[in-house]
C-alpha positions as CSV (number, residue, x, y, z in Angstrom):
1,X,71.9,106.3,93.4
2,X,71.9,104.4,90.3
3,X,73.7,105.7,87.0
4,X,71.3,104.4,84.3
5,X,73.9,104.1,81.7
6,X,73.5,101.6,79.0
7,X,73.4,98.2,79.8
8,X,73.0,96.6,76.1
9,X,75.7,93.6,76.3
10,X,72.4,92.0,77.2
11,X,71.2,92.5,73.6
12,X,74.4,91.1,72.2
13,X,72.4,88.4,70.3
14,X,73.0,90.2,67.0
15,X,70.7,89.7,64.4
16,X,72.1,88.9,61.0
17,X,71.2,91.5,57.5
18,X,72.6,92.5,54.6
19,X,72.0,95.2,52.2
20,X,73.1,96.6,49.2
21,X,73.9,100.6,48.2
22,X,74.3,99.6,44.2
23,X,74.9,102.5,42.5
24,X,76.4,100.3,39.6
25,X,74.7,97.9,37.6
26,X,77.6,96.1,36.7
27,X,79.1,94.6,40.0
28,X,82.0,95.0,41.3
29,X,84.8,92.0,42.4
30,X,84.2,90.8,46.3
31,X,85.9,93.0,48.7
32,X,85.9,96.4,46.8
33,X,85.9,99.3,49.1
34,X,84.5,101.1,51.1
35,X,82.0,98.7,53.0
36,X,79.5,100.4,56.0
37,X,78.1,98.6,58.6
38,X,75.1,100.2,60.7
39,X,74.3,98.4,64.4
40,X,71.6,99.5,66.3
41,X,70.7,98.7,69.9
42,X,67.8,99.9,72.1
43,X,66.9,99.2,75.6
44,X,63.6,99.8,77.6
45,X,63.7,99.6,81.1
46,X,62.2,100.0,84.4
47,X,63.1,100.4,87.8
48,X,61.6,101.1,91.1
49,X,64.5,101.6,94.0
50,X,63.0,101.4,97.8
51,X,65.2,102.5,100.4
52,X,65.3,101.4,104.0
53,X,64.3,104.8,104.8
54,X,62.5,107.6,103.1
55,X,60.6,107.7,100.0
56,X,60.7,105.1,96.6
57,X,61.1,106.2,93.2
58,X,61.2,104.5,90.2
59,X,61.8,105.4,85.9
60,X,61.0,104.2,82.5
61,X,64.0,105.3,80.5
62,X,65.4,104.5,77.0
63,X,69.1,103.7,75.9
64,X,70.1,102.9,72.9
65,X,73.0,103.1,70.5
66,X,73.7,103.6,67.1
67,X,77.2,102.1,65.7
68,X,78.5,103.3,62.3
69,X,81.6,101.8,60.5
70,X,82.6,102.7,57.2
71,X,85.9,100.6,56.7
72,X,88.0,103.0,53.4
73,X,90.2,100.5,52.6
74,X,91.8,97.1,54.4
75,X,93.9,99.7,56.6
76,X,91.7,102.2,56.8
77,X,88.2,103.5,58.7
78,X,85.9,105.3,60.8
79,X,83.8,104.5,63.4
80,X,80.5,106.6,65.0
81,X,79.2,105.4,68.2
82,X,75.9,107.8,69.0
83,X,74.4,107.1,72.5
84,X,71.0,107.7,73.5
85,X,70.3,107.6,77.4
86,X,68.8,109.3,80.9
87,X,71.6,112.5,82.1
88,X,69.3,112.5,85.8
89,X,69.7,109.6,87.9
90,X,66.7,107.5,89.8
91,X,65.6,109.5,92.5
92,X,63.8,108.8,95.6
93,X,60.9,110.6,96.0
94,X,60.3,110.9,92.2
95,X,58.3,108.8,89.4
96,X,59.6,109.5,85.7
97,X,58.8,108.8,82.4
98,X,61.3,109.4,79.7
99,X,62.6,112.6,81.4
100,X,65.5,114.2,80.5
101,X,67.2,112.1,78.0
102,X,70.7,113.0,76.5
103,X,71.8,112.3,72.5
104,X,75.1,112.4,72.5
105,X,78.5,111.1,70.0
106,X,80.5,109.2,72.6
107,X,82.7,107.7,69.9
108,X,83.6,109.3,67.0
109,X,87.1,108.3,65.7
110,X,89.7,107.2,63.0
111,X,91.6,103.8,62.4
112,X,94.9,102.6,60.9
113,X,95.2,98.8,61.0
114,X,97.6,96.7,59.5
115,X,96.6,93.7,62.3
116,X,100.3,94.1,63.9
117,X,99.6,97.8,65.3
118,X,96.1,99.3,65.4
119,X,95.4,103.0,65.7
120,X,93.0,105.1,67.1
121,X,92.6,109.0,66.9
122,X,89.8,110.7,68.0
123,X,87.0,110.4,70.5
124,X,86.8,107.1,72.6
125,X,86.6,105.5,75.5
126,X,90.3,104.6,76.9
127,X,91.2,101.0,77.3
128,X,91.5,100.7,81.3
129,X,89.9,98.1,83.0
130,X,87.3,96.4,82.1
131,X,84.4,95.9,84.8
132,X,82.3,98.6,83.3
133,X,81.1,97.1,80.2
134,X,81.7,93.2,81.3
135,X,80.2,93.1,84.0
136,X,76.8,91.4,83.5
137,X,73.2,92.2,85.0
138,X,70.5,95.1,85.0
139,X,72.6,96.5,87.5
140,X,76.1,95.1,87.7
141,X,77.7,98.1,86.0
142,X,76.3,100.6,88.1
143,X,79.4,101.2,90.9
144,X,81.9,100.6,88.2
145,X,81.0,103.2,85.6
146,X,82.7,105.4,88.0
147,X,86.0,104.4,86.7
148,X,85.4,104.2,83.4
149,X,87.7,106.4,81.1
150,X,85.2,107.7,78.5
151,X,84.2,110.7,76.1
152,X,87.8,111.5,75.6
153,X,90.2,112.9,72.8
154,X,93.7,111.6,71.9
155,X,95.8,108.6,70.4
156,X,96.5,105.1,71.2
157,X,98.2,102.3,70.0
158,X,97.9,98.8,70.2
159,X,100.5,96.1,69.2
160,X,100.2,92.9,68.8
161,X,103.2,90.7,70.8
162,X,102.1,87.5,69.3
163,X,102.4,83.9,70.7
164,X,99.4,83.0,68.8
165,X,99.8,79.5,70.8
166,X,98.9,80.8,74.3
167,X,96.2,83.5,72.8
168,X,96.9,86.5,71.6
169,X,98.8,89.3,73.7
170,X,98.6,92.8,73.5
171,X,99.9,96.1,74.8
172,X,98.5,100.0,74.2
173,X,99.1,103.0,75.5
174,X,97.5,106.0,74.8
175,X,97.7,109.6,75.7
176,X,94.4,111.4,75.7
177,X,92.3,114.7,77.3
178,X,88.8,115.0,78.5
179,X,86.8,115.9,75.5
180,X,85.6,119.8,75.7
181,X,84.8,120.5,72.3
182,X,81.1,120.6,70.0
183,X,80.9,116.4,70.7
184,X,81.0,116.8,74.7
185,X,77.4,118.9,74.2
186,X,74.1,117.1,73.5
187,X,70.8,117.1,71.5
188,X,67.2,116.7,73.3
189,X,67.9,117.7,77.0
190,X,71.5,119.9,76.7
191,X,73.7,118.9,79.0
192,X,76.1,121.3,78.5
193,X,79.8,121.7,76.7
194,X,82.6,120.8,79.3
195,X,85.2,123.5,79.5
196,X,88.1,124.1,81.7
197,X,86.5,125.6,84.8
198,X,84.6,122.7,85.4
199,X,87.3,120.6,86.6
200,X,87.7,116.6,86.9
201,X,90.8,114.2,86.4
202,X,91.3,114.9,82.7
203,X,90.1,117.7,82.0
204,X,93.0,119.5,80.9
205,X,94.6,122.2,77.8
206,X,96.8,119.2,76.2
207,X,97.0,115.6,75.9
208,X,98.0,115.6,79.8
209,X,96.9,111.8,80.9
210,X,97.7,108.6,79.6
211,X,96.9,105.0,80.0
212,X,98.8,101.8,79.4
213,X,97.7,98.0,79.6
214,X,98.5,94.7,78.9
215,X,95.6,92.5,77.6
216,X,95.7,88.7,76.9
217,X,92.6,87.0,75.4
218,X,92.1,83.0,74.8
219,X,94.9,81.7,76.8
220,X,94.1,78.1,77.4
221,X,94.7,76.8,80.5
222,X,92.5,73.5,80.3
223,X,91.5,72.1,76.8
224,X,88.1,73.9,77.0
225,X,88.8,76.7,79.2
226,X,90.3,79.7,78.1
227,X,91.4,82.7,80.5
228,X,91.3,86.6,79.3
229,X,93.0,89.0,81.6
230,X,94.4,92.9,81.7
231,X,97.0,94.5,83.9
232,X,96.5,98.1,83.5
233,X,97.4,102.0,84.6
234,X,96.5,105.4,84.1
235,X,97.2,108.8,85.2
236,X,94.6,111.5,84.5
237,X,95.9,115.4,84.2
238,X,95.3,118.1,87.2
239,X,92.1,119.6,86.2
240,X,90.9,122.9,87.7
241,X,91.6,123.0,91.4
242,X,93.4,119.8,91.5
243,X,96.7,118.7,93.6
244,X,97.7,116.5,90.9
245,X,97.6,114.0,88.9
246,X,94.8,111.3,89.9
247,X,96.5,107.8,89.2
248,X,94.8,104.6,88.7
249,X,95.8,100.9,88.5
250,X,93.5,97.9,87.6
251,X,93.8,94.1,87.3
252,X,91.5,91.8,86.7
253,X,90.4,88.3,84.7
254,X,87.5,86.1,83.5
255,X,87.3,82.1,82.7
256,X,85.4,81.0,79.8
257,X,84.3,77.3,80.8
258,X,81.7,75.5,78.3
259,X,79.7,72.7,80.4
260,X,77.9,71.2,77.5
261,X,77.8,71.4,74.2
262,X,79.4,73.8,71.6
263,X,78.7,72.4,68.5
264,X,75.8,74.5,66.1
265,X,73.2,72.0,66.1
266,X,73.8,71.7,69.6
267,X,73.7,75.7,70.3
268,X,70.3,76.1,67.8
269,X,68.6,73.2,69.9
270,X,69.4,75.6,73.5
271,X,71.4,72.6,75.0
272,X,74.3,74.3,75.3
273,X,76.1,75.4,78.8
274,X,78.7,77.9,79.2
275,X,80.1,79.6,82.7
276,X,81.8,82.9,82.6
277,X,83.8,84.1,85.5
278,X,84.7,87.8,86.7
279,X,87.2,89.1,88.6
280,X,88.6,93.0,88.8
281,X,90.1,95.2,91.4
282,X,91.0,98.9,91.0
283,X,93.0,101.0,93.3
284,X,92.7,105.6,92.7
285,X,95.4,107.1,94.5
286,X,95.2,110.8,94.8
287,X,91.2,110.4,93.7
288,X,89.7,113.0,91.8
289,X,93.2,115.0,92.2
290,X,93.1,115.1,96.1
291,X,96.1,114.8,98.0
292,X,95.6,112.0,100.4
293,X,91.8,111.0,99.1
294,X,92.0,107.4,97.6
295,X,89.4,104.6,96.6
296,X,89.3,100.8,96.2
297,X,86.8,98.6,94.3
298,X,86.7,94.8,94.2
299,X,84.0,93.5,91.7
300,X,83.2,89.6,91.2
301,X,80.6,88.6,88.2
302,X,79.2,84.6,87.6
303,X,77.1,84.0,84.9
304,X,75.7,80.7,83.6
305,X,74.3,80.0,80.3
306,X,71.8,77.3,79.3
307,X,70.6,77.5,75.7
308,X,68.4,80.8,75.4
309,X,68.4,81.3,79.4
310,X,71.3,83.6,81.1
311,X,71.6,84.1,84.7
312,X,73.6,86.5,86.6
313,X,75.0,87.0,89.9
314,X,77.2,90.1,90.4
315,X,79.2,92.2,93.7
316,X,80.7,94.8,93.6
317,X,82.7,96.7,96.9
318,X,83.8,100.1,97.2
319,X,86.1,101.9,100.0
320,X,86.9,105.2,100.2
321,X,88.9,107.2,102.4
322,X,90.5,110.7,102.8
323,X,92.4,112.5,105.4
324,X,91.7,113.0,109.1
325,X,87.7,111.3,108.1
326,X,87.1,107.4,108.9
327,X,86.7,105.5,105.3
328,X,83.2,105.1,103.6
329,X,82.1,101.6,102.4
330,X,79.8,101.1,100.1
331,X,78.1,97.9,98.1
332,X,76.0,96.5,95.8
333,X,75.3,93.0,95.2
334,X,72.9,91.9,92.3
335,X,70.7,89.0,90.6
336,X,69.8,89.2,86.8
337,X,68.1,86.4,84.7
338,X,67.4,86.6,81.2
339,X,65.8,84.9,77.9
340,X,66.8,85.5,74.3
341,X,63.8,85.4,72.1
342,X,63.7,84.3,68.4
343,X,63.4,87.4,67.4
344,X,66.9,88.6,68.8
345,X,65.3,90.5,71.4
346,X,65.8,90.0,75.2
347,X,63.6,89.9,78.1
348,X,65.5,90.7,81.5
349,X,64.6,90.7,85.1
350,X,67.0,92.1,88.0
351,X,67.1,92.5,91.7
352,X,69.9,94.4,93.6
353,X,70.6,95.4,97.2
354,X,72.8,98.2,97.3
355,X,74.4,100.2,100.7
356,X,75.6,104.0,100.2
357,X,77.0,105.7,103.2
358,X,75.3,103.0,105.9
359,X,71.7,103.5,104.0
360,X,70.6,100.7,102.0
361,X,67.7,100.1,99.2
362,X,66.5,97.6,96.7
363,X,66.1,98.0,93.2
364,X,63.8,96.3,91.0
365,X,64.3,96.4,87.2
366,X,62.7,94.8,84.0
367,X,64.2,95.3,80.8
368,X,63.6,95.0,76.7
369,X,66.3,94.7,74.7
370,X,66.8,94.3,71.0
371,X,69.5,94.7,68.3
372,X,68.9,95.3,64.9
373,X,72.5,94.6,62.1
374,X,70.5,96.9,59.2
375,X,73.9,96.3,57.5
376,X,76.9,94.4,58.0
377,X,80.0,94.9,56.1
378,X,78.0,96.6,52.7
379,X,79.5,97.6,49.8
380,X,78.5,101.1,48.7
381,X,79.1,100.6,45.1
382,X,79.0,96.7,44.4
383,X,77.0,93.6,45.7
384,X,76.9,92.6,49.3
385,X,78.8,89.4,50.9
């Protein structure tokens, strides 16, 4: 069944604002410290899900986010990512409204920056793969939330290799637990604080699991195309009841191709054209701690841009196999088209087929998206920029 997390990169037409917190009346030079920035997105959506067999269902549900950065000084800041969203997921059979909604910190960490070496300590989400938030569509994120890393505590640092010619080229690492303390809890329907008996790759005493990766961003490879890619790995600590460690490995890339236009005038008059291209496979071994369980996905994304219009096309596969039982394939291929309105805000439409265990469904979604900068970059005690 579908996950309902929060699918705002289709809001990601941010609307521009500025304010001002003067406390002075006698300004203070350009760049004093600290600025704060305050991002919110919110998402409406609705979705029925028929399956071949059995009863429909369907849910209005809310997600939105709330991103707080307050930036100390030019090497130091915090960031606050508060999330808003369903914890129950669509269920045949049932017809909710707004049930059972979850607030929730999932980010809530500090940063050192000196633009050769970045770090992180705190709450985050770990940098493996990258499927589960680039993958575009109502519902092209859905079978590859599984393997995202999120809600955890630890470090991790990033360095910067250079070659500024052939795009810039990183590599982090980053040791890290499941997070079990206050921040795992939530406000409005309580989920509960994750502790030790409950188990799961991760969720371990110490800083037990790390990941490492290799990512490369605006590598040309044509004079307008430009190629992004990661090569990544993990291993997540035995939790309770585990064999071992659960390891992961992930690779994957996406093209940037711009059919038509790119200049301003061009982009405010909606003629221009852009194709993004998405490819990412992920291999567990020893799945959820299991000796002998293992699991495969294999996720491919298109999606075309003309002016103001986005449409998306998006599959995803999934095998899974354990001893002395045949393998389980499952699937989910989906269709997503889209307009930006003046106003920032956008209008979404999306159809999915999706197989679980030889049973298959349809979903039907429409979504309202809109993001709101309330303050970009604001000086606390001087005049905005």
């Amino acid at each position: 069944m579908r996950n309902n997390s929060a699918l705002l990169a289709l809001a990601a037409f941010l609307a521009a604002g500025t304010c001002s917190f003067a406390a002075d009346p006698m300004p203070m030079e350009v760049g004093a410290w600290p600025k704060v920035g305050f991002e919110t997105s919110v998402n409406l959506e609705y979705d029925s899900f028929t399956p071949a067999h059995g009863p429909s269902g369907s849910a209005l549900n809310i997600q939105a986010q709330n991103q707080i950065l307050v930036e100390l000084d030019k090497y130091w800041s915090v960031s606050n990512l508060m999330t808003l969203e369903p914890g129950d997921d669509l269920t045949p059979g049932q017809n909710t409204v707004l049930a059972h909604h979850e607030l929730f910190a999932e980010e809530l960490f500090g940063r050192w920056n000196n633009q050769l070496v970045n770090v992180r300590f705190g709450k985050f989400a770990q940098n493996f793969a990258r499927a589960w938030y680039l993958t575009p569509g109502l519902y092209g994120q859905d079978f590859v939330g599984d393997y995202a890393i999120a809600e955890t505590l630890g470090v991790d640092a990033q360095f910067d290799l250079g070659f500024p010619t052939f795009g810039l080229h990183q590599i982090s690492v980053s040791v890290f637990k499941a997070d079990d303390s206050f921040l795992s809890g939530s406000l409005l329907h309580d989920r509960g604080q994750l502790n030790d008996a409950d188990g799961g790759p991760g969720n371990t005493r110490g800083l037990n699991s790390f990941v490492i990766s290799y990512d490369a961003t605006d590598v040309p490879v044509l004079s307008n195309v430009a190629l992004d890619y990661q090569l990544s790995a993990a291993s997540l600590g035995a939790g309770a009841g585990a064999d071992g460690n659960e390891r992961r490995f992930a690779a994957g890339f996406d093209l940037n191709i711009p059919l038509n236009g790119g200049t301003i005038e061009q982009t405010l008059q909606g003629r221009f054209e852009e194709l993004r291209l998405f490819a990412e496979g992920v291999h567990f071994d020893r799945a959820d701690g299991l000796d002998g369980h293992w699991r495969d996905y294999l996720t491919g994304s298109a999606e075309f841009q003309h002016g103001q219009w986005v449409y998306d096309l998006t599959d995803t596969e999934r095998w899974t196999g354990q001893p002395g039982q045949l393998g389980d394939y499952d699937s989910m291929q989906s269709l997503t088209v889209g307009y930006a309105l003046p106003s920032d805000t956008v209008v979404a439409v999306g159809l999915a087929r999706e197989r679980v265990g030889g049973e298959t469904g349809l979903y039907v979604g429409v979504s309202l998206s809109q993001t709101l900068t309330i303050c970009d970059r604001c000086l606390i005690r001087a005049r905005h920029y």
